[in-house]
C-alpha positions as CSV (number, residue, x, y, z in Angstrom):
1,X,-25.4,-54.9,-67.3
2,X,-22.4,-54.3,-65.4
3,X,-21.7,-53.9,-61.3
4,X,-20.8,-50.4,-62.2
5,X,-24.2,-49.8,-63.7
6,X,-26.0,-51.5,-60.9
7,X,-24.5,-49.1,-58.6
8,X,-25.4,-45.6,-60.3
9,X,-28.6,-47.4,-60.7
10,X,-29.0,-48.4,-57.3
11,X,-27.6,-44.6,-56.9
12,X,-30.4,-43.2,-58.6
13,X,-33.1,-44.9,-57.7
14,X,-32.3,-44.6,-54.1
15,X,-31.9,-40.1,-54.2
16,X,-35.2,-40.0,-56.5
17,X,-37.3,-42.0,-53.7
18,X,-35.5,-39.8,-50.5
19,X,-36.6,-36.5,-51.9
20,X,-40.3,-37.7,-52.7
21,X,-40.1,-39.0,-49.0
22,X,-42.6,-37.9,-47.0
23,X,-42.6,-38.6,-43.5
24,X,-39.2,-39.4,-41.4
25,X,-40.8,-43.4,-41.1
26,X,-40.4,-43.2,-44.9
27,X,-37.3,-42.2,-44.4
28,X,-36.3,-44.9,-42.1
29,X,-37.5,-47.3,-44.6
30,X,-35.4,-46.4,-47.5
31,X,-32.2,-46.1,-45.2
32,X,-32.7,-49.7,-44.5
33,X,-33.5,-50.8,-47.5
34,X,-30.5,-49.1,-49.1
35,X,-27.9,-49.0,-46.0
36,X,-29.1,-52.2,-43.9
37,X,-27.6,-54.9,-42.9
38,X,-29.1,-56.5,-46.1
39,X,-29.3,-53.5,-48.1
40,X,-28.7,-52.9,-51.7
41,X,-25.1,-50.8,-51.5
42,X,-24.2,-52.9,-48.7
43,X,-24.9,-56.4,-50.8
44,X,-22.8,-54.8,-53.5
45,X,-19.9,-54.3,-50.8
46,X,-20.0,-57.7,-49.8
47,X,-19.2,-59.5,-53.0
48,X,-16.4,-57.3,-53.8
49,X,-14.7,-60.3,-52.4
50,X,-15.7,-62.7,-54.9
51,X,-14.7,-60.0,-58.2
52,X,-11.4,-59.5,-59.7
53,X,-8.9,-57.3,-58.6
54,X,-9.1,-54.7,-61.1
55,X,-13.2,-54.8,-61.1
56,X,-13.1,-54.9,-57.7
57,X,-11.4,-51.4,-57.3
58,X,-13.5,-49.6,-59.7
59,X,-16.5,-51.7,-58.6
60,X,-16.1,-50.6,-54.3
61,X,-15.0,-46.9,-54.9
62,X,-18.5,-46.5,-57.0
63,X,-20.2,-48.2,-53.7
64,X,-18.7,-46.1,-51.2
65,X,-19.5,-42.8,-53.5
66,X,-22.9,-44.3,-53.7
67,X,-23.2,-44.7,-49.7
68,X,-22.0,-41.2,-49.0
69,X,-24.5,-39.9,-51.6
70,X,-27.3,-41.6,-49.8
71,X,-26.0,-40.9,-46.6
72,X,-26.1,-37.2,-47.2
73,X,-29.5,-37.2,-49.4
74,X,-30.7,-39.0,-45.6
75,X,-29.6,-36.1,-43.7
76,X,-31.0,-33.4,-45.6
77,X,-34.6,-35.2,-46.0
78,X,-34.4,-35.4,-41.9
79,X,-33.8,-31.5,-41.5
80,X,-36.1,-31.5,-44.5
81,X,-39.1,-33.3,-42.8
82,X,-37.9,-32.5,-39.0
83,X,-40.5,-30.7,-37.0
84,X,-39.8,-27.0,-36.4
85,X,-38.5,-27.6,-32.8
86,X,-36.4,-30.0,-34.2
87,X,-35.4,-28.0,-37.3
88,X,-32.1,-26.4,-37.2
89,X,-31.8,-23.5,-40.4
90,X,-29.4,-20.6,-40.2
91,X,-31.5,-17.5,-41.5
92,X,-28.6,-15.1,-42.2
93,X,-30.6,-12.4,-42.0
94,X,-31.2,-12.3,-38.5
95,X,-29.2,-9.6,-36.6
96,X,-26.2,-12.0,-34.3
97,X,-25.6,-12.4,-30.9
98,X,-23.7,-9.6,-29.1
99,X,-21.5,-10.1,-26.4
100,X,-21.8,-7.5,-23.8
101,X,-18.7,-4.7,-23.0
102,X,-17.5,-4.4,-19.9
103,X,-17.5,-0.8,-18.5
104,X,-16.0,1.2,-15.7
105,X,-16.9,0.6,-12.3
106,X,-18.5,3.4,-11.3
107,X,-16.0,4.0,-8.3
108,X,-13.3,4.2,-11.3
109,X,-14.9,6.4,-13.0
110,X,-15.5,9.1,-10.2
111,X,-11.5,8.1,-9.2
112,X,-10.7,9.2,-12.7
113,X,-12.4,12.1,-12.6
114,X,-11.3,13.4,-9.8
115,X,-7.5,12.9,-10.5
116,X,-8.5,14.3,-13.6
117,X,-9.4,17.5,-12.1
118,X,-6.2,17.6,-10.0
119,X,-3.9,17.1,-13.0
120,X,-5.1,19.7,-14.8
121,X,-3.9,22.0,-11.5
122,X,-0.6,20.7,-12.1
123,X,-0.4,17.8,-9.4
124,X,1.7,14.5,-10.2
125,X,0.1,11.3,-8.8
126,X,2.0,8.8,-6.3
127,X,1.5,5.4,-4.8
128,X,2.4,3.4,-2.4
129,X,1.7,0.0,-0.6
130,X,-1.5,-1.3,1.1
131,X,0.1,-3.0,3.5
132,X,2.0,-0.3,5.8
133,X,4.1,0.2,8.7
134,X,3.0,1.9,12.0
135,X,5.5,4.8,11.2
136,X,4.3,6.0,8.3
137,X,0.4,5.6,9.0
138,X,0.4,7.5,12.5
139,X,3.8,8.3,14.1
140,X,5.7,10.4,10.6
141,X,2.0,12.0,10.3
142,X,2.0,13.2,14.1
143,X,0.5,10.2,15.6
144,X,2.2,9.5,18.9
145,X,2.1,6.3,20.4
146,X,-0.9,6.1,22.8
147,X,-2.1,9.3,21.2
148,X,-5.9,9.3,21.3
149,X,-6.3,10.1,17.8
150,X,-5.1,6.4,17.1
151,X,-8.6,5.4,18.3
152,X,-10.1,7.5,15.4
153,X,-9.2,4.9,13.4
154,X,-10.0,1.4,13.8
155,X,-6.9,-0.7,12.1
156,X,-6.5,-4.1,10.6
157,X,-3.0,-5.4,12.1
158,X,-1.5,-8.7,9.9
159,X,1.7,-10.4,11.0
160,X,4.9,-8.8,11.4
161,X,4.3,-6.0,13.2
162,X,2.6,-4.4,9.9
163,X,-0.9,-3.0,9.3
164,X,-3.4,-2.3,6.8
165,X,-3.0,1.5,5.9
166,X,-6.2,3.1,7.2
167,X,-5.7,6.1,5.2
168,X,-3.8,7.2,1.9
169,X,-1.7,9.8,3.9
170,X,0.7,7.3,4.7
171,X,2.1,8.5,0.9
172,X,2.6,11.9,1.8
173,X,5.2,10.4,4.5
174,X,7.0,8.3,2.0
175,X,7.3,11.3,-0.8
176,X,8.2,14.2,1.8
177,X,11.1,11.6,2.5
178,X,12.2,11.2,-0.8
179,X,11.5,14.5,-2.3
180,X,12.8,17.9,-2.0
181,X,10.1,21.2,-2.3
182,X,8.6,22.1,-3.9
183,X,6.5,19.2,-4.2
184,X,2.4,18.9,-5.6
185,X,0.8,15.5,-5.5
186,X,-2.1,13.5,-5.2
187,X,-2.2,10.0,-4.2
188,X,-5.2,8.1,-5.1
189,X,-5.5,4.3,-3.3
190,X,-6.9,2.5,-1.1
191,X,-7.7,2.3,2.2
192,X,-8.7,-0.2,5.3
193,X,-10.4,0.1,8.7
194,X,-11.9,-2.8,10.7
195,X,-15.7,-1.4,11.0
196,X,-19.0,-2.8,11.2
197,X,-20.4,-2.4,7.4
198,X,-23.4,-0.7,6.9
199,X,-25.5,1.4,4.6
200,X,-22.2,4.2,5.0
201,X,-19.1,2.1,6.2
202,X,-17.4,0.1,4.7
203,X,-14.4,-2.0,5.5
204,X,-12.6,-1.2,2.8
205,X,-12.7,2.1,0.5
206,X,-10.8,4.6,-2.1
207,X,-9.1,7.9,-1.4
208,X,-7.8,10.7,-2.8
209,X,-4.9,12.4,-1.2
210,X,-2.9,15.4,-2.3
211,X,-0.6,17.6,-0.7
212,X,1.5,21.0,-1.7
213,X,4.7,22.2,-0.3
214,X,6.9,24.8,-1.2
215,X,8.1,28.2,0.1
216,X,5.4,30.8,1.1
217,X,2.5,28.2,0.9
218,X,-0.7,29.6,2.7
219,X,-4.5,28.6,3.8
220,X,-5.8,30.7,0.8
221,X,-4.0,28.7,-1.5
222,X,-5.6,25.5,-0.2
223,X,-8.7,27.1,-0.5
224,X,-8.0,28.6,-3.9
225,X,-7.4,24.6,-5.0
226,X,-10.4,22.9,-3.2
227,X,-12.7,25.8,-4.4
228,X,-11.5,25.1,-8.0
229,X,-12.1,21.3,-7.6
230,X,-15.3,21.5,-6.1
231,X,-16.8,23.7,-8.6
232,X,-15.1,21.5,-11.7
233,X,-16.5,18.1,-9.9
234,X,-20.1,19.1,-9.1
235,X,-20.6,22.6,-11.2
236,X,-20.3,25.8,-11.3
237,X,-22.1,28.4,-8.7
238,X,-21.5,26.0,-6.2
239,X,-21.9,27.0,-2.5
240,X,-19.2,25.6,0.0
241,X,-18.1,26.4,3.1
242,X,-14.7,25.7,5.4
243,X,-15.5,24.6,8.7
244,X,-13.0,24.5,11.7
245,X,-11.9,20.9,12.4
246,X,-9.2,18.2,13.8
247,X,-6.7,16.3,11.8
248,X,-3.3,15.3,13.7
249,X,-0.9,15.9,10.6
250,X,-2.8,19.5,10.0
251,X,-2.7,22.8,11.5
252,X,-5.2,24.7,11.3
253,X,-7.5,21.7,9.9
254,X,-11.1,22.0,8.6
255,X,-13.9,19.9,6.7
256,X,-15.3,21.5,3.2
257,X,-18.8,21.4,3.2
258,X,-20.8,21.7,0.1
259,X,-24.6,23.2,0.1
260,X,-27.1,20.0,-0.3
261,X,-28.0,18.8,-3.7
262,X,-31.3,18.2,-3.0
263,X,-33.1,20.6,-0.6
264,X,-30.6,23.6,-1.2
265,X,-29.5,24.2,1.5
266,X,-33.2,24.1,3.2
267,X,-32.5,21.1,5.5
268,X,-33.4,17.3,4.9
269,X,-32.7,13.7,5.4
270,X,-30.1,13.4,3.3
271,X,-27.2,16.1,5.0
272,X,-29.4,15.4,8.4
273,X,-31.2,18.9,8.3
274,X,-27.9,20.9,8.2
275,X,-28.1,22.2,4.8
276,X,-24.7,21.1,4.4
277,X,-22.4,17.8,2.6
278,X,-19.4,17.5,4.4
279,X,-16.9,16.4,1.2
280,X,-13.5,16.2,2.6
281,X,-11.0,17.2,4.9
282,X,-8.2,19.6,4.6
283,X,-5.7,21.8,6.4
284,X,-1.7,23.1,6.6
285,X,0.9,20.5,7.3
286,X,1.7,20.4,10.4
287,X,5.5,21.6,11.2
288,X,6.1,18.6,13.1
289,X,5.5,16.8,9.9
290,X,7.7,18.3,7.8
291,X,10.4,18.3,10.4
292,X,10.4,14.4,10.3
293,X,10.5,13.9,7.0
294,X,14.0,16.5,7.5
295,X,12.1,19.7,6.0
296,X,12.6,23.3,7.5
297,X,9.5,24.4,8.5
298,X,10.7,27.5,9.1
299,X,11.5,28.0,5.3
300,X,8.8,25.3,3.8
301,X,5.1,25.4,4.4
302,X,2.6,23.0,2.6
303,X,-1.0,22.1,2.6
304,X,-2.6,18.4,2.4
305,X,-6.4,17.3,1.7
306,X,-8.2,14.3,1.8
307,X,-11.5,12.8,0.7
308,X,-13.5,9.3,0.2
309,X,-14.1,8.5,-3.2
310,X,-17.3,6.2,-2.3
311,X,-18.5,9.4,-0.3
312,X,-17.7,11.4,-3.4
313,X,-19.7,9.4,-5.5
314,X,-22.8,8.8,-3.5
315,X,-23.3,12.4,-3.2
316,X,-22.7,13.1,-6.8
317,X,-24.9,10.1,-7.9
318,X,-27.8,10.2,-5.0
319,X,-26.6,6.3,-3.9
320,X,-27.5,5.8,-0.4
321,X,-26.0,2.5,0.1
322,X,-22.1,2.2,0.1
323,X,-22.6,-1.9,-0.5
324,X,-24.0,-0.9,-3.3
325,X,-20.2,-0.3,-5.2
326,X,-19.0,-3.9,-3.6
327,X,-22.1,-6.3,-4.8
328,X,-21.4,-6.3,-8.5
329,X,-24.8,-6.1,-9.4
330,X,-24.9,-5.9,-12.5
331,X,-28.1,-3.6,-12.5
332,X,-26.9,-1.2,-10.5
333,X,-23.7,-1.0,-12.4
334,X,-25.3,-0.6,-16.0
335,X,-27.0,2.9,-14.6
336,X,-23.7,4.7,-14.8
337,X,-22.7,3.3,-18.3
C-alpha cells in the first residue's frame, strides 16, 4: 500500500470516528491522536523528508488536504456537541435586529409647524447671527442706552464688544436695512438670556419672529394674521384675546392670550386662575424704528410679532418642564414620535 493510500485512509478513518464522537473529551482525543505532536497526519508530514521529490509533492498536498479535512470535521463536532450556551446556530427565521430612526426633536417639529403656518400667509423666512451687536439687539429696535427696558432682558456679553442676541428681533433690524417695502417675513432662531433655569426659564430658547411693512398697514391686519395662526396651530373655535402691553420697538403693543386648554377658561393652576395662556407678543412698529432703518414712516407702516417656541409647545403638548426639551431623554422624546 502506498503513502497516498495511507493518507485517505488515515482520512477516513479519522471523519467516521469524529462524527460518532460523543462528548467534546472524545473529541479532544481523536484531535490528538490525528493532529498531535505524534499524530498520524503529522507522522506522515514528517517523513516527507526522507521520499522522493516527485512522491513527496503528491504525497504532502494529500496530508495537508487530510489536516484541513479533520480540522474542519473538529470544528463542526465542537458546535455539534457544545452546550446550548455555548452553541452558536443562525436560525434564519428569526425576525433581525432593527436599528432605531432618529426623529424630530420635538422643539423642531412645533418650529416647523409654525413657520408652516406663516408661509402659507405668504411670509418669507430670514436669518441672521447669534452672536449680535448692541445696535441691532436694542438701540435700531428703540432701545436707548441706559433705557430701562435694557434690564428686561438679562444679556450674555462675549469679547469684543458683542453679545448674545437675546431675542430674534435683532433680524427685523438687519432686513428693514436691506430691504425696501413692502416687506413680510418671519425669522425663526435662537435666542440667549443669562437667567437662573428653572421649570420655565431657560438660558437659551427658540423664537419665531415676523414682521409686515408696507403702505396702509394697520392693527386689524395684525390681528387678522395672529387670529389666523392661532386658530391653524391649536384649532378651530379658538377663544383669544389682545391685551394692552409694552414692547420698545412697538406702538401700540399687546400680548395674545389664548383661553386655557384645560379648565376653559374656568381658572386653574396651569394659566394661574386667570382663564387665560398668554402666547406671544405683538404690536405696530414703532416709527422710530422704521426711521433708522431710513423708512418714511409717514408713508410706511408695519406690524411685528413675536413668540417662544418652548412656550408654544408646552402649552400645545401639556409639558410643564422646559428642561424637559434640553435633557435628551430619550423617553420623553419617543412621546412625540
Amino acid at each position: 500500500m502506498s503513502l497516498l493510500d495511507d493518507v485517505a485512509r488515515i482520512q477516513d478513518e479519522a471523519l467516521k470516528r469524529i462524527g460518532e464522537a460523543d462528548s467534546l473529551e472524545s473529541l479532544k482525543e481523536l484531535q490528538i491522536a490525528y493532529l498531535g505532536r505524534r499524530g498520524s497526519v503529522t507522522a506522515v508530514l514528517k517523513g516527507l523528508g526522507e521520499l522522493p521529490l516527485e512522491e513527496r509533492k503528491a504525497v504532502g498536498a494529500a496530508a495537508n488536504q487530510c489536516r484541513a479535512a479533520i480540522e474542519q470535521q473538529l470544528s463542526l463536532g465542537q458546535q455539534r456537541l457544545a452546550s446550548p450556551k455555548e452553541r452558536t446556530v443562525f436560525d434564519p427565521t428569526l425576525p433581525g435586529t432593527g436599528q432605531r430612526i432618529g426623529v424630530v426633536h420635538i422643539v423642531n417639529q412645533v418650529l416647523d409647524e409654525i413657520c408652516h403656518t406663516f408661509y402659507g400667509m405668504g411670509f418669507e423666512v430670514a436669518y441672521g447671527p447669534d452672536v449680535e451687536t448692541d445696535y441691532y439687539n436694542f438701540e435700531a429696535l428703540n432701545f436707548p442706552p441706559n433705557h430701562p427696558a435694557r434690564d428686561m432682558q438679562d444679556t450674555l456679553f462675549v469679547e469684543g464688544g458683542r453679545l448674545m442676541r437675546t431675542h430674534t428681533t435683532p433680524v427685523q433690524a438687519r432686513e428693514l436695512e436691506k430691504r425696501k417695502p413692502p416687506m413680510k417675513i418671519i425669522m425663526p432662531g435662537r435666542s440667549f438670556r443669562n437667567e437662573t433655569i428653572s421649570t420655565r426659564a431657560h438660558i437659551s430658547f427658540h423664537q419665531v419672529d415676523g414682521f409686515l411693512v408696507d403702505e396702509g398697514v394697520s392693527m386689524a391686519d395684525l390681528k387678522g394674521a395672529l387670529v389666523a395662526f392661532c386658530r391653524a396651530f391649536f384649532g378651530e373655535g379658538l377663544r383669544l384675546q389682545f391685551r394692552p402691553s409694552f414692547f420698545p420697538f412697538t406702538e401700540p403693543s399687546a400680548e395674545v392670550e389664548i383661553q386655557c386648554f384645560l379648565c376653559r377658561g374656568k381658572g386653574c393652576q396651569l394659566c394661574k386662575y386667570s382663564g387665560w395662556l398668554e402666547i406671544l407678543g405683538c404690536g405696530m412698529i414703532d416709527p422710530a424704528v422704521l426711521e433708522k432703518a431710513g423708512h418714511d414712516s409717514e408713508k410706511y407702516t408695519g406690524y411685528a410679532f413675536g413668540m417662544g417656541v418652548e412656550r408654544i409647545a408646552m402649552l400645545k403638548y401639556k409639558i410643564n418642564d422646559i428642561r424637559l426639551f434640553f435633557n435628551n431623554d430619550i423617553r420623553f422624546l419617543r412621546q412625540f414620535v
